[in-house]
mmJSON file of the N, C-alpha and C atoms, coordinates in Angstrom:
{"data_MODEL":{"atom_site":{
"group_PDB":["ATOM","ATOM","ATOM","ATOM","ATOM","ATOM","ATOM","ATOM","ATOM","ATOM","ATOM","ATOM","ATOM","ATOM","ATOM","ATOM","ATOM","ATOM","ATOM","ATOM","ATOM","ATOM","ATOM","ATOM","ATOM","ATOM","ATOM","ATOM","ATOM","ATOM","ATOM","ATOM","ATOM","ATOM","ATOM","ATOM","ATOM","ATOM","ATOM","ATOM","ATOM","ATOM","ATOM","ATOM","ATOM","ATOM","ATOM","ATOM","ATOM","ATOM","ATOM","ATOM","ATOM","ATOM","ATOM","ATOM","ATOM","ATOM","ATOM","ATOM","ATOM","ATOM","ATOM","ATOM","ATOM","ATOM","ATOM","ATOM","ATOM","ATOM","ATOM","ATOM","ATOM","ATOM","ATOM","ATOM","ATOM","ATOM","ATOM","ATOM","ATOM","ATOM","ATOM","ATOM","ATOM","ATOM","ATOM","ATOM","ATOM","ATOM","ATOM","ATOM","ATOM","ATOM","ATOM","ATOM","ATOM","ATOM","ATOM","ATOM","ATOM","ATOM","ATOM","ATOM","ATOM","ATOM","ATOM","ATOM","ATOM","ATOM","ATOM","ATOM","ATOM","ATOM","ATOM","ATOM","ATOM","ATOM","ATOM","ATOM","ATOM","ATOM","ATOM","ATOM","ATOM","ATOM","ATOM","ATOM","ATOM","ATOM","ATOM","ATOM","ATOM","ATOM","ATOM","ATOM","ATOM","ATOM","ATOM","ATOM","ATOM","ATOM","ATOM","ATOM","ATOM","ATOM","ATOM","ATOM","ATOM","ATOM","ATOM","ATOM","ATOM","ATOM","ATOM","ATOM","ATOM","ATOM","ATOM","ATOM","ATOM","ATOM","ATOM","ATOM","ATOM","ATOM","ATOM","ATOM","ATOM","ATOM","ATOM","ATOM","ATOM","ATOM","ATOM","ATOM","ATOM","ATOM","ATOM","ATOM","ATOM","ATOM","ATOM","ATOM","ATOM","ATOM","ATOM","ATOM","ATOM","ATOM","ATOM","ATOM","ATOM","ATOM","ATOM","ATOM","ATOM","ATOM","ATOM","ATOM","ATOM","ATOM","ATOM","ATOM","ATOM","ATOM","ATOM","ATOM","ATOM","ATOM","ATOM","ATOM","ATOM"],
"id":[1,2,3,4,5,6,7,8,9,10,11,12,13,14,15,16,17,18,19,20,21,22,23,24,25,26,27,28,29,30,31,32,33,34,35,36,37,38,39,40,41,42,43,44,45,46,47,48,49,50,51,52,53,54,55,56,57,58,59,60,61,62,63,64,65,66,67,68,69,70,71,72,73,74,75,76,77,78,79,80,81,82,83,84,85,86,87,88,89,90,91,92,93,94,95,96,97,98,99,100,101,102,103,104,105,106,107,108,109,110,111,112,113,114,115,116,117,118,119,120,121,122,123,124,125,126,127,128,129,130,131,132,133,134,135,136,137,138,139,140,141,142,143,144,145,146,147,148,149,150,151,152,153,154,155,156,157,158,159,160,161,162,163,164,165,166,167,168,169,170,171,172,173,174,175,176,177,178,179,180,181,182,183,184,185,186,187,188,189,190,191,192,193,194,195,196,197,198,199,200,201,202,203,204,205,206,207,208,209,210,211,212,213],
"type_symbol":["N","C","C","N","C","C","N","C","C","N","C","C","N","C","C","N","C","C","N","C","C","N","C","C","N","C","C","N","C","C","N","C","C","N","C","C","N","C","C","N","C","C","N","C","C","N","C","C","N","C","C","N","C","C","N","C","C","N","C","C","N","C","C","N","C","C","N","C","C","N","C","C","N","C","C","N","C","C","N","C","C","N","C","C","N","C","C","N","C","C","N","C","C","N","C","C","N","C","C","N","C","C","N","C","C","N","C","C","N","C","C","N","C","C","N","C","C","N","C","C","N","C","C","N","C","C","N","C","C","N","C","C","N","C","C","N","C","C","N","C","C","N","C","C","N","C","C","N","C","C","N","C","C","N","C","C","N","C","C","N","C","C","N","C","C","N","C","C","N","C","C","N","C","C","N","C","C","N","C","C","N","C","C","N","C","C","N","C","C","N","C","C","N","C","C","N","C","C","N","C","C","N","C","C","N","C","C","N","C","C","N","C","C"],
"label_atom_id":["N","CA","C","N","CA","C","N","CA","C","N","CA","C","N","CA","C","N","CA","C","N","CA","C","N","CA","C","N","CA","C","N","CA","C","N","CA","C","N","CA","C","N","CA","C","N","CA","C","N","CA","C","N","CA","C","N","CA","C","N","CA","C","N","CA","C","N","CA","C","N","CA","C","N","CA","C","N","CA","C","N","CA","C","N","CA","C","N","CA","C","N","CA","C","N","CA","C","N","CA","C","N","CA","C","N","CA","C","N","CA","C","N","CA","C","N","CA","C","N","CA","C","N","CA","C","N","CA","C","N","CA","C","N","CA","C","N","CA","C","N","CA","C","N","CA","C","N","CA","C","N","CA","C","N","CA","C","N","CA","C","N","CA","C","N","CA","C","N","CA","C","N","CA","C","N","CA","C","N","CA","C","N","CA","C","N","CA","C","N","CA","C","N","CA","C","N","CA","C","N","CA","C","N","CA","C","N","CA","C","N","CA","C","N","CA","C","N","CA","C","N","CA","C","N","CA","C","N","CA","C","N","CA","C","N","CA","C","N","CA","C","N","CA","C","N","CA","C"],
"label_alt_id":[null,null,null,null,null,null,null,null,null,null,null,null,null,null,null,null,null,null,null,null,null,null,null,null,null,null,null,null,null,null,null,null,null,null,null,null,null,null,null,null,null,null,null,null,null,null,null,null,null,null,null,null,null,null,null,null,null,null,null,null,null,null,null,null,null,null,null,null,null,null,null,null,null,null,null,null,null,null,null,null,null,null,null,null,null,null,null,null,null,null,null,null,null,null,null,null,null,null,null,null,null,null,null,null,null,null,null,null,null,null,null,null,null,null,null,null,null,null,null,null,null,null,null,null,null,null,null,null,null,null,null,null,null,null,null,null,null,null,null,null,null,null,null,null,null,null,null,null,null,null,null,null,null,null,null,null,null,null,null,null,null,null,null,null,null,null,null,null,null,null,null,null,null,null,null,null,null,null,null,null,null,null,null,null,null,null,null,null,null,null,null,null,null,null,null,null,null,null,null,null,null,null,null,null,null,null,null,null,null,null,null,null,null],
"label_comp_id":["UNK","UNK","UNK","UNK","UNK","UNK","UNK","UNK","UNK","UNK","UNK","UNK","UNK","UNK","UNK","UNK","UNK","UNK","UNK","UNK","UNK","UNK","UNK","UNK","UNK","UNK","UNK","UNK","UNK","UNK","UNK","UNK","UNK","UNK","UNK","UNK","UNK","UNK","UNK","UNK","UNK","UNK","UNK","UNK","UNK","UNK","UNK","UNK","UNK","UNK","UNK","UNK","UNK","UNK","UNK","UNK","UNK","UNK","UNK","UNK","UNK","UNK","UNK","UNK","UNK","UNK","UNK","UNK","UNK","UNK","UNK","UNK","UNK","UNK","UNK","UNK","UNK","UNK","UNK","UNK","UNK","UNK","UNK","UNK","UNK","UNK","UNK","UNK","UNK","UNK","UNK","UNK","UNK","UNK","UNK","UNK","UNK","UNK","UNK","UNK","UNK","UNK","UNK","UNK","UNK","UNK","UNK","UNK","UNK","UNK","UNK","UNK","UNK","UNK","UNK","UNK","UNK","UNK","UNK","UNK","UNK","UNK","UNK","UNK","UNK","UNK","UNK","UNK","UNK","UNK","UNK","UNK","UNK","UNK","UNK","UNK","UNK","UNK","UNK","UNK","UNK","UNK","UNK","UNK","UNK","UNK","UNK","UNK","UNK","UNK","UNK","UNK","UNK","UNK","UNK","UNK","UNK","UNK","UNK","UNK","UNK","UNK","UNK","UNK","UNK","UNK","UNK","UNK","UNK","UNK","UNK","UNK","UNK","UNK","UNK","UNK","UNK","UNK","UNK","UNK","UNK","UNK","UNK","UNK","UNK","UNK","UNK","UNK","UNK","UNK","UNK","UNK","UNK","UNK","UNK","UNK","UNK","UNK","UNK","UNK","UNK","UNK","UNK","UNK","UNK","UNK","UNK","UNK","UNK","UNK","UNK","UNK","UNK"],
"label_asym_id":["A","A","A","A","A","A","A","A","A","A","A","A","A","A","A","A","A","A","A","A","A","A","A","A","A","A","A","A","A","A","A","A","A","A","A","A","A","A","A","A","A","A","A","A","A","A","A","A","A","A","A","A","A","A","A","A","A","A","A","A","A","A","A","A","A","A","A","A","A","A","A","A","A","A","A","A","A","A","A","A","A","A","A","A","A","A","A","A","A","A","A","A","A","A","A","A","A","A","A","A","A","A","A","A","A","A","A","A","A","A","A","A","A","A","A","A","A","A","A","A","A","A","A","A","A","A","A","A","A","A","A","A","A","A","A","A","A","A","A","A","A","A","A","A","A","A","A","A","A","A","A","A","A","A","A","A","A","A","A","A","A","A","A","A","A","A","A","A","A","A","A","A","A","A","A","A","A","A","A","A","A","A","A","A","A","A","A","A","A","A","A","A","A","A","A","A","A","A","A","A","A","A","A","A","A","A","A","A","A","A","A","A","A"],
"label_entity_id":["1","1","1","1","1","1","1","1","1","1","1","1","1","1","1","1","1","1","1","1","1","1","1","1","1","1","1","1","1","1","1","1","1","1","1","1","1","1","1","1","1","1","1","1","1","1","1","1","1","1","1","1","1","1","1","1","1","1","1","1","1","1","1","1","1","1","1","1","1","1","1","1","1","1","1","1","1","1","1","1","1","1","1","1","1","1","1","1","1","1","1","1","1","1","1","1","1","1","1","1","1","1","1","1","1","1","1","1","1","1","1","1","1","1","1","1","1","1","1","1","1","1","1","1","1","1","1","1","1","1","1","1","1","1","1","1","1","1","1","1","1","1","1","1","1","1","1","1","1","1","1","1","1","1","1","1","1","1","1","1","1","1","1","1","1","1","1","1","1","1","1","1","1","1","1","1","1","1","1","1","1","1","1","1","1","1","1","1","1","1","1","1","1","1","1","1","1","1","1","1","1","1","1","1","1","1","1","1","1","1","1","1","1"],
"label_seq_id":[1,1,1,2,2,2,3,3,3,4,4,4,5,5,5,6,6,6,7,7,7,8,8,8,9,9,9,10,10,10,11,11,11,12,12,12,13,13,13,14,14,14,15,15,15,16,16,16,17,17,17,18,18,18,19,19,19,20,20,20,21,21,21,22,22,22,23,23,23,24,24,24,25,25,25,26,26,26,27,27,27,28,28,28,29,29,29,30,30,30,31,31,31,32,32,32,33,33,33,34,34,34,35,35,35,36,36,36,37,37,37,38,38,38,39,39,39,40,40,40,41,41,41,42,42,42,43,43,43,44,44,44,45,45,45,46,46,46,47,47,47,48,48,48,49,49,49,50,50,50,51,51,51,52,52,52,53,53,53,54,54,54,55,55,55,56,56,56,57,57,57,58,58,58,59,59,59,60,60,60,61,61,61,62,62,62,63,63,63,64,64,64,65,65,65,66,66,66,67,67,67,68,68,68,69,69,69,70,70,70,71,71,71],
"pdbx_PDB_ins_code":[null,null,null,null,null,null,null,null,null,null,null,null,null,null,null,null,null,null,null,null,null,null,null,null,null,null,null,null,null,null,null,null,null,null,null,null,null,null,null,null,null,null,null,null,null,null,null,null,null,null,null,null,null,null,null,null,null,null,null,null,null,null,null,null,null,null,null,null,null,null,null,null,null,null,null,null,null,null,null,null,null,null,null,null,null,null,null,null,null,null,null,null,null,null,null,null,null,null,null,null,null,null,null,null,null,null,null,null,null,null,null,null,null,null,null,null,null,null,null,null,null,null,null,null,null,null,null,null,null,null,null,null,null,null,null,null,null,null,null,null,null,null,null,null,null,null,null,null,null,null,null,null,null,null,null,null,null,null,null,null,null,null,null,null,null,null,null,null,null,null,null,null,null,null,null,null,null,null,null,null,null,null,null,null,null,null,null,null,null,null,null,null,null,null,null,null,null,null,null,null,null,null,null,null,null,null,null,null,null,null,null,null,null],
"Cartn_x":[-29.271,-29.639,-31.152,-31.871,-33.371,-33.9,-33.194,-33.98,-34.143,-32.908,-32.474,-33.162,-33.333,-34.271,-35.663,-35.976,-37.555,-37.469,-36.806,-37.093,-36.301,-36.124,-35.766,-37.114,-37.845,-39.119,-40.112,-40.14,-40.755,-40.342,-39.409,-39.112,-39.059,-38.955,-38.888,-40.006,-40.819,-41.564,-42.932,-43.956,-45.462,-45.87,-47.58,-48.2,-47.698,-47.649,-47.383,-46.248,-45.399,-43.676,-43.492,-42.955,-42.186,-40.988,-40.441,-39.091,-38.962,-37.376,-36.754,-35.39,-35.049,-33.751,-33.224,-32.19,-31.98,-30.26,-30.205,-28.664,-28.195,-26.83,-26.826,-26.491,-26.942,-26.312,-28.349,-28.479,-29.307,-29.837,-30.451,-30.821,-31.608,-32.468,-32.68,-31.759,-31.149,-29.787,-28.377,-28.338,-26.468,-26.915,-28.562,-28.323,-30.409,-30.5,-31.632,-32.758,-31.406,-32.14,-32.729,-32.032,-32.04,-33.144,-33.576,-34.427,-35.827,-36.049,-37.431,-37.452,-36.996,-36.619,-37.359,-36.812,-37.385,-38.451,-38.837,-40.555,-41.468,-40.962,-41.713,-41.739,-40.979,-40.758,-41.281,-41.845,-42.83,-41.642,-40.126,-39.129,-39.261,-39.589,-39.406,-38.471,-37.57,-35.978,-35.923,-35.154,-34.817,-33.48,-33.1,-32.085,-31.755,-30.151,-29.545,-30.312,-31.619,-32.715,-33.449,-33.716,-34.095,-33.621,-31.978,-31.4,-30.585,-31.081,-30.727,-31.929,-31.412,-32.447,-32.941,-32.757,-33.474,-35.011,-35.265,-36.528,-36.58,-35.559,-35.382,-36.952,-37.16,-37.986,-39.639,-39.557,-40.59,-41.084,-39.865,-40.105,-40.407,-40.036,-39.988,-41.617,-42.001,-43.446,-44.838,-43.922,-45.272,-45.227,-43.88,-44.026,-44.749,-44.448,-45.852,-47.331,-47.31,-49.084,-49.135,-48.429,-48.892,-48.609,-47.778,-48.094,-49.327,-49.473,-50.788,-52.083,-52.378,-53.051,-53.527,-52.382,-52.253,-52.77,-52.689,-52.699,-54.024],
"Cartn_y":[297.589,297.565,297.482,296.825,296.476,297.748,298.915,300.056,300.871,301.158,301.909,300.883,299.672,299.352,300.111,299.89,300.421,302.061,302.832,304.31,304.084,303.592,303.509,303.327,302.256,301.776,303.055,303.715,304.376,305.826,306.206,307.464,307.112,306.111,305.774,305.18,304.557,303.437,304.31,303.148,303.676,303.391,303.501,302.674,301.602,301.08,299.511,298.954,299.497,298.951,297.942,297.195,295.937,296.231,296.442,295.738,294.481,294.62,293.301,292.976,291.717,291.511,290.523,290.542,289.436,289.239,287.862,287.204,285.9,285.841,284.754,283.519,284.333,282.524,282.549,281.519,280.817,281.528,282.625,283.896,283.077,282.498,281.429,281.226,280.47,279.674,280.641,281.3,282.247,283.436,283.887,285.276,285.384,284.352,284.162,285.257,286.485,287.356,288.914,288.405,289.487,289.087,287.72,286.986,287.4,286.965,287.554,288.596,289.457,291.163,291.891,291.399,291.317,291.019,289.624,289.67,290.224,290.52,291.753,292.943,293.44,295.024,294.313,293.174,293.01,292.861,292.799,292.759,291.549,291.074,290.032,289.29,288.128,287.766,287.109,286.968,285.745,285.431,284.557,283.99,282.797,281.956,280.795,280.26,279.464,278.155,278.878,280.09,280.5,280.655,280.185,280.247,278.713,278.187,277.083,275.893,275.235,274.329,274.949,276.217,277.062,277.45,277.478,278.198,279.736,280.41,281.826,282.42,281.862,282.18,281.716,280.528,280.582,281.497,281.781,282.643,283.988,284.632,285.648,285.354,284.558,284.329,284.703,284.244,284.439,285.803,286.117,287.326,288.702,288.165,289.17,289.026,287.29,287.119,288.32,288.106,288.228,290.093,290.997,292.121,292.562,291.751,292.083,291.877,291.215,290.847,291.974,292.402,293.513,295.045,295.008,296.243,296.596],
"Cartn_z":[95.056,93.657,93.472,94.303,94.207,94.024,94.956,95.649,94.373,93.668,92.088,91.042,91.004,89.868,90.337,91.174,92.147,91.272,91.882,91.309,89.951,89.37,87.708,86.699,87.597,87.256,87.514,88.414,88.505,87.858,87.637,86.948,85.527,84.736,83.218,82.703,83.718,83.199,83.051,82.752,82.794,83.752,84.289,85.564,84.883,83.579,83.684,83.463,84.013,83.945,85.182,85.135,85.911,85.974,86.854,86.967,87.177,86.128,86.015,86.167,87.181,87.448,87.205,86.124,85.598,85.889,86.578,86.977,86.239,86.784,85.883,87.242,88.385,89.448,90.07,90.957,91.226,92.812,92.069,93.42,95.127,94.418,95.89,96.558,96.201,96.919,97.184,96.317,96.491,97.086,97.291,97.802,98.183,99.272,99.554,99.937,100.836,101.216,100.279,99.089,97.985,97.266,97.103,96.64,96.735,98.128,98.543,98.761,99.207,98.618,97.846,96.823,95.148,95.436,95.939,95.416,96.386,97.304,97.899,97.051,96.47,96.164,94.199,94.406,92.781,91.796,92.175,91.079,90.384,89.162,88.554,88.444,89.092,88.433,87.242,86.672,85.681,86.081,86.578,87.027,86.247,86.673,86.666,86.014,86.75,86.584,85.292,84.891,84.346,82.309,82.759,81.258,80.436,81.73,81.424,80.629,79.558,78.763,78.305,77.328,76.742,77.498,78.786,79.747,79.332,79.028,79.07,78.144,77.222,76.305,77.003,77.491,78.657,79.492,80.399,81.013,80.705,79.661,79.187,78.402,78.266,77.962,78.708,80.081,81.603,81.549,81.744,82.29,81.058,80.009,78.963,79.201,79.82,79.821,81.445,82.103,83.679,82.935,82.421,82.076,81.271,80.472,79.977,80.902,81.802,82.493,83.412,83.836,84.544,83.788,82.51,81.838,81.73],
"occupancy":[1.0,1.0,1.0,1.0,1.0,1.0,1.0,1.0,1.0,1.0,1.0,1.0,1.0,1.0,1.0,1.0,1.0,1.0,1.0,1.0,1.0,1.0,1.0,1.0,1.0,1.0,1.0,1.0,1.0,1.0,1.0,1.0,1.0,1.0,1.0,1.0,1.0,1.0,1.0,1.0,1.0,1.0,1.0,1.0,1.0,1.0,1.0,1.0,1.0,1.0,1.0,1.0,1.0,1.0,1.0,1.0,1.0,1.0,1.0,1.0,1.0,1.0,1.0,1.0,1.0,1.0,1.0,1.0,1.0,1.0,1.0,1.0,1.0,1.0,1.0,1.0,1.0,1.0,1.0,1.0,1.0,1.0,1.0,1.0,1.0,1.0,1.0,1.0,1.0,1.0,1.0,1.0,1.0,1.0,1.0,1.0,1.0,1.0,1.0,1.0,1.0,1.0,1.0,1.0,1.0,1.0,1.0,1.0,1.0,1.0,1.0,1.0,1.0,1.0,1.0,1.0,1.0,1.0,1.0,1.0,1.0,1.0,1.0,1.0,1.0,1.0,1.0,1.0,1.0,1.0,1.0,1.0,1.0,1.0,1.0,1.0,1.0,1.0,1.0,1.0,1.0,1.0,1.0,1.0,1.0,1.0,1.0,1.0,1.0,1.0,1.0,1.0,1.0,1.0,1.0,1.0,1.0,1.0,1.0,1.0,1.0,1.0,1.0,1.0,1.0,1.0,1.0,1.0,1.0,1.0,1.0,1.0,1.0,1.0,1.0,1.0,1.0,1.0,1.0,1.0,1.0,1.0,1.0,1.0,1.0,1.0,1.0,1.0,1.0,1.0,1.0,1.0,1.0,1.0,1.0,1.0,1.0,1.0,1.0,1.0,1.0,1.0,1.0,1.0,1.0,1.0,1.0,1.0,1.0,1.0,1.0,1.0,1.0],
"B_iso_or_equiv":[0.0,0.0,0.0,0.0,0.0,0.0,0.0,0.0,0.0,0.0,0.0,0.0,0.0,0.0,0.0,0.0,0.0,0.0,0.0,0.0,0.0,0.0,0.0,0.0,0.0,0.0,0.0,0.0,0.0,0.0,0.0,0.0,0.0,0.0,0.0,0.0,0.0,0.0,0.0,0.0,0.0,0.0,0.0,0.0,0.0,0.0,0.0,0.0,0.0,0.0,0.0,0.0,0.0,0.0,0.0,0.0,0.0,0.0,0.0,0.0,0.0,0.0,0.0,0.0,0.0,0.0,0.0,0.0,0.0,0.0,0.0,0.0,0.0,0.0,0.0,0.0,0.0,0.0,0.0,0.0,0.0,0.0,0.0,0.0,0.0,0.0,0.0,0.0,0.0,0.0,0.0,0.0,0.0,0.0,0.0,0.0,0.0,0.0,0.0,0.0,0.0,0.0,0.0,0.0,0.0,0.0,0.0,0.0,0.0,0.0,0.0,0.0,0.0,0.0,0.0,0.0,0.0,0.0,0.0,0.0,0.0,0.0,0.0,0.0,0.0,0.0,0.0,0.0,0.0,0.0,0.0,0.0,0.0,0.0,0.0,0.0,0.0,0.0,0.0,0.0,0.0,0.0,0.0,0.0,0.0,0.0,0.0,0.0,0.0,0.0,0.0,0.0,0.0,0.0,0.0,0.0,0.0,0.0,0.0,0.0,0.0,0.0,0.0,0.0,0.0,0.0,0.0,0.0,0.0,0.0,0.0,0.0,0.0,0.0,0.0,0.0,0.0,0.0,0.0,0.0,0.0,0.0,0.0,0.0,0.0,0.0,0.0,0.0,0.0,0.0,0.0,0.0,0.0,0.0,0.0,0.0,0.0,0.0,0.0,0.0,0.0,0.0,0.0,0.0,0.0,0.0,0.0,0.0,0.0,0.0,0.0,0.0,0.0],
"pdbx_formal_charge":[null,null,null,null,null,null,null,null,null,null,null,null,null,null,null,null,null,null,null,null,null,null,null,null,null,null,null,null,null,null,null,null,null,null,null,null,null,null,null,null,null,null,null,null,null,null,null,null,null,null,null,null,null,null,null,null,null,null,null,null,null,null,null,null,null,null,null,null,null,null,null,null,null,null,null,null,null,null,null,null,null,null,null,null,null,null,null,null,null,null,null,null,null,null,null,null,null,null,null,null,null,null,null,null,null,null,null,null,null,null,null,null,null,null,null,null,null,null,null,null,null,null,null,null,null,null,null,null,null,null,null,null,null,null,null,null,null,null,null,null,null,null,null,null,null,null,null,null,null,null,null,null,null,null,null,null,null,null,null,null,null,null,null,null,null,null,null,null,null,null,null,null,null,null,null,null,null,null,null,null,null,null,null,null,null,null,null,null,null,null,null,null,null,null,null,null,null,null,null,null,null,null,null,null,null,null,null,null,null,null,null,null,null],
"auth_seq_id":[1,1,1,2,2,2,3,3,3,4,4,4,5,5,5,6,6,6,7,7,7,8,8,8,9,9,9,10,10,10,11,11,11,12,12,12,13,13,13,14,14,14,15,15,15,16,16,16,17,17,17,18,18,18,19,19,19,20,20,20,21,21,21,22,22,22,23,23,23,24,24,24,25,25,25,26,26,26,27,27,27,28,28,28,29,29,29,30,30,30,31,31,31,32,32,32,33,33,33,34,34,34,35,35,35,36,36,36,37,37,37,38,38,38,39,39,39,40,40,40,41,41,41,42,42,42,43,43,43,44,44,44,45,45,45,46,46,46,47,47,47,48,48,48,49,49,49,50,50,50,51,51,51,52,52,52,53,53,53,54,54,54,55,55,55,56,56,56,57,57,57,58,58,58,59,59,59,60,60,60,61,61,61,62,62,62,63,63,63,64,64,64,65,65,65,66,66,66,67,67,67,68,68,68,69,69,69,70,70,70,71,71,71],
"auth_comp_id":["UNK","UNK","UNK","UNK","UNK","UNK","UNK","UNK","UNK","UNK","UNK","UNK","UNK","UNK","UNK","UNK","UNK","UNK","UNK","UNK","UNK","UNK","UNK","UNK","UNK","UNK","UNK","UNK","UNK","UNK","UNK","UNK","UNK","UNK","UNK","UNK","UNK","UNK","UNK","UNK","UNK","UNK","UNK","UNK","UNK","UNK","UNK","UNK","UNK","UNK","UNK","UNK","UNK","UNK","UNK","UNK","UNK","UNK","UNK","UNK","UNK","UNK","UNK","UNK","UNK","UNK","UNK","UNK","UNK","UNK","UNK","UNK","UNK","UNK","UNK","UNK","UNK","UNK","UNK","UNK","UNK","UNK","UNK","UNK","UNK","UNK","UNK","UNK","UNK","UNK","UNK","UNK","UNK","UNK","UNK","UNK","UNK","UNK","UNK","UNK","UNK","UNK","UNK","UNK","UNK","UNK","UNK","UNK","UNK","UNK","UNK","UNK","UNK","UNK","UNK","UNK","UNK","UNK","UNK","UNK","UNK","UNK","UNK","UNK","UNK","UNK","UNK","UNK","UNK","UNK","UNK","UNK","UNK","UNK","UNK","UNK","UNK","UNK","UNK","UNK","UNK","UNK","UNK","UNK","UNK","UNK","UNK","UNK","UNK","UNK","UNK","UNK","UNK","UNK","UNK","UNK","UNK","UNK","UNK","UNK","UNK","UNK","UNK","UNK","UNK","UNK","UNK","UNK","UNK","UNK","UNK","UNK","UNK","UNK","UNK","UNK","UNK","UNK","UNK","UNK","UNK","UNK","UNK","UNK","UNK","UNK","UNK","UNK","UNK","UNK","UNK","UNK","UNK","UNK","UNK","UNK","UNK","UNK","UNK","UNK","UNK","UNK","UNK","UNK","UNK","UNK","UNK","UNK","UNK","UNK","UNK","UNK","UNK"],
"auth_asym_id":["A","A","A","A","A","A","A","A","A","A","A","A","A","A","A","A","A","A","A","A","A","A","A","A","A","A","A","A","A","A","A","A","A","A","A","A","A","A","A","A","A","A","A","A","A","A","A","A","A","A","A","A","A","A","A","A","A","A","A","A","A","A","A","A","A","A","A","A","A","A","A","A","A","A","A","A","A","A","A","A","A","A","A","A","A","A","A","A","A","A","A","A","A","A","A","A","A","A","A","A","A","A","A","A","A","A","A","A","A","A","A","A","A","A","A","A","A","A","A","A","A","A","A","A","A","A","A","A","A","A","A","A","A","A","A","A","A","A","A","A","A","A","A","A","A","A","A","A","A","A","A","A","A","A","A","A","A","A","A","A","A","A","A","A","A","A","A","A","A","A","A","A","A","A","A","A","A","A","A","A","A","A","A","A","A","A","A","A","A","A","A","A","A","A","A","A","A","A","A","A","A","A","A","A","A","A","A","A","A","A","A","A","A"],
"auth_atom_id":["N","CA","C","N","CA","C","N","CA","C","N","CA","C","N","CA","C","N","CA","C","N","CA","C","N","CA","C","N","CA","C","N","CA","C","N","CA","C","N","CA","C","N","CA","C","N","CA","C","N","CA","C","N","CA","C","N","CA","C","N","CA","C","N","CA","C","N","CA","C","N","CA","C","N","CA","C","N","CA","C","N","CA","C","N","CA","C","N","CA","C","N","CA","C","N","CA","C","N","CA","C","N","CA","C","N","CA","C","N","CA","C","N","CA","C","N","CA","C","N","CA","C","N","CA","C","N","CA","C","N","CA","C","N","CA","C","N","CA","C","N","CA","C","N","CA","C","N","CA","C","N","CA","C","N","CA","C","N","CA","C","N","CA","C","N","CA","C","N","CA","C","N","CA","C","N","CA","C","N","CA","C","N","CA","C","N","CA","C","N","CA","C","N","CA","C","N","CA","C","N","CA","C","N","CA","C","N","CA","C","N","CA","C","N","CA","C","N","CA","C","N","CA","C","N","CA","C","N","CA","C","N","CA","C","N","CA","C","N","CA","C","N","CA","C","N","CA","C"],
"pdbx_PDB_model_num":[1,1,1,1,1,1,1,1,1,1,1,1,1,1,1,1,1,1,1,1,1,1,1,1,1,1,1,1,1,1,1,1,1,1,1,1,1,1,1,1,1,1,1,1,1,1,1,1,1,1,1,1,1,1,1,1,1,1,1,1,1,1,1,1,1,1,1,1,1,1,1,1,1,1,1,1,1,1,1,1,1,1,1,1,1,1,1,1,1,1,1,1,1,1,1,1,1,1,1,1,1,1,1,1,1,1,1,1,1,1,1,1,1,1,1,1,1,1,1,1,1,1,1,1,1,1,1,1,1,1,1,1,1,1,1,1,1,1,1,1,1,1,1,1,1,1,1,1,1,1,1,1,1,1,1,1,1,1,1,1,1,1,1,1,1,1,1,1,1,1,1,1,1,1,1,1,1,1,1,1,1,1,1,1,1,1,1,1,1,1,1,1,1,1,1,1,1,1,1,1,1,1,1,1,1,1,1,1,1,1,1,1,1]
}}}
C-alpha cells in the first residue's frame, strides 16, 4: 500500500503533495515494520494515538505548518 500511495502522490499531486496514511490501530506497535517504512518513503501517518482525546485536529495542524514550510 505504501508503494501505491507513493505513485498516487506522485501522479495526482503537486511538487508539494504529501502523502498521507491514515489508520485507525497504533502503527508503531501492530505493524512496526510498515511504520518506519512510511517514514522513510516521507508518508505522513495519522494513526490510533492520533484520534484519540480529540489530537486529530492537532495533528492535522503540524502537518499544514510542516507543508507550508516546505512550500
Amino acid at each position: 500500500m505504501l508503494n501505491e500511495i507513493e505513485v498516487m502522490t506522485e501522479r495526482f499531486g503537486t511538487r508539494y503533495a504529501t502523502p498521507v496514511l491514515a489508520t485507525v490501530c497504533d502503527m508503531k506497535k501492530e505493524a512496526a515494520s510498515a511504520y518506519y517504512r512510511a517514514e522513510q518513503m516521507g508518508v505522513e501517518l495519522i494513526d490510533l494515538n492520533d484520534l484519540e482525546k480529540d489530537k486529530l485536529m492537532a495533528r492535522l495542524c503540524t502537518l499544514r505548518k510542516k507543508w507550508d514550510r516546505d512550500a
